[in-house]
C-alpha positions in Angstrom: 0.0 0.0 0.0 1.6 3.0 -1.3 0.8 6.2 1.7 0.7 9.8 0.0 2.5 12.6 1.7 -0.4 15.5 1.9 1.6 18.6 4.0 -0.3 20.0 6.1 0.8 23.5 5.5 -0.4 25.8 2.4 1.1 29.2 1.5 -1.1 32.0 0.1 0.0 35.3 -0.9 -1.2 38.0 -2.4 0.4 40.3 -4.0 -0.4 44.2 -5.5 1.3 46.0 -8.5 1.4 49.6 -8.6 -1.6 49.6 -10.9 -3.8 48.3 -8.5 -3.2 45.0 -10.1 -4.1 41.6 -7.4 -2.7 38.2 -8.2 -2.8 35.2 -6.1 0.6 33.1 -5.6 0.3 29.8 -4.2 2.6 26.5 -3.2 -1.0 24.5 -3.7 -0.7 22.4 -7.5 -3.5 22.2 -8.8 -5.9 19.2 -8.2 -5.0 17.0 -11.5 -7.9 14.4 -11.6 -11.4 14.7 -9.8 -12.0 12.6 -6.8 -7.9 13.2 -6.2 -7.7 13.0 -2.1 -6.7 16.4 -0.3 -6.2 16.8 3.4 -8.4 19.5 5.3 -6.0 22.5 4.5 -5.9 21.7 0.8 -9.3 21.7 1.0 -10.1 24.8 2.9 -6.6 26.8 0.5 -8.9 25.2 -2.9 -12.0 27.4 -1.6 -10.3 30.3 -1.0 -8.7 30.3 -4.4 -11.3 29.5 -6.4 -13.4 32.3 -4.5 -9.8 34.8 -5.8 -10.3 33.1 -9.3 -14.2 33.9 -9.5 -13.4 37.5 -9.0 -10.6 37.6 -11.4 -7.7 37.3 -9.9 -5.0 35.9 -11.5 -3.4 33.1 -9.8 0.0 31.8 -9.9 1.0 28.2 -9.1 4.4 27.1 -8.0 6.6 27.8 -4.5 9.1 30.1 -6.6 6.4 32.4 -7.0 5.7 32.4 -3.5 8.1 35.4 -2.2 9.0 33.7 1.2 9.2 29.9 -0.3 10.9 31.6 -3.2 13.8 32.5 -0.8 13.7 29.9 1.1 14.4 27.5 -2.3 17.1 29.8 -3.3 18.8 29.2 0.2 19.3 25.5 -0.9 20.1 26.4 -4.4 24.0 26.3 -4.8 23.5 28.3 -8.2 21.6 30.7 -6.5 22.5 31.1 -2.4 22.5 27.7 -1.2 26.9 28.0 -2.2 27.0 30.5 1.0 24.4 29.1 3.4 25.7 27.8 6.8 24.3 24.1 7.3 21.9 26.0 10.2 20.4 27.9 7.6 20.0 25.4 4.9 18.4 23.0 7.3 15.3 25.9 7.9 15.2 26.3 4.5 14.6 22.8 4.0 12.2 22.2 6.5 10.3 24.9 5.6 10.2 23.5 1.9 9.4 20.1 2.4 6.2 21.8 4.7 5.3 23.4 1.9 3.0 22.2 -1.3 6.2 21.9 -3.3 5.5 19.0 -5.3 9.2 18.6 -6.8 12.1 17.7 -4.0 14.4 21.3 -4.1 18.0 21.2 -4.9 20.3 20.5 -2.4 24.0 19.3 -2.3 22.6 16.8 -0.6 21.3 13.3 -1.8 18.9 12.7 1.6 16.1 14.6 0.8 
């Protein structure tokens, strides 16, 4: 029996342009069959995005849109920061990405992810 990982955290942000401009930026994916099983906070971060979609928002889907799950990926990046993290730092970053919706692992020097 294979067990799927459903984090229980989601981020939402929302974000304004200097034209008054609102877009949605999310860890969640998107659901990618009906019937797919989400936990409670998937659930509950689904509604609210849908309700941002209805009143034409635009959304944006992926944890490097996110601002702070942006940074924390580009901590554990070694073409980015992750070359001049401490091993304190990098750890935070991970845990705080593998919390996250982030469907693909995040590039670390190290192979125990």
């Amino acid at each position: 029996m294979t067990t799927t990982h459903r984090p229980a955290t989601v981020t939402i942000t929302l974000c304004g342009d200097a034209r008054g401009n609102v877009s949605v930026r999310t860890d969640l994916a998107a659901p990618v069959a009906v019937g797919q099983p989400i936990s409670p906070v998937q659930s509950v971060a689904l509604d609210l995005i849908n309700q941002c979609g209805l009143r034409g928002l635009q959304i944006v889907r992926g944890a490097e849109h996110v601002p702070s799950l942006s940074l924390a990926l580009d901590l554990l990046n070694p073409d980015v920061l992750g070359w001049q993290s401490t091993p304190e730092i990098a750890a935070s970053a991970k845990k705080i990405v593998l919390q996250s919706q982030h469907a693909a692992k995040p590039h670390t020097p190290e192979a125990s992810l």
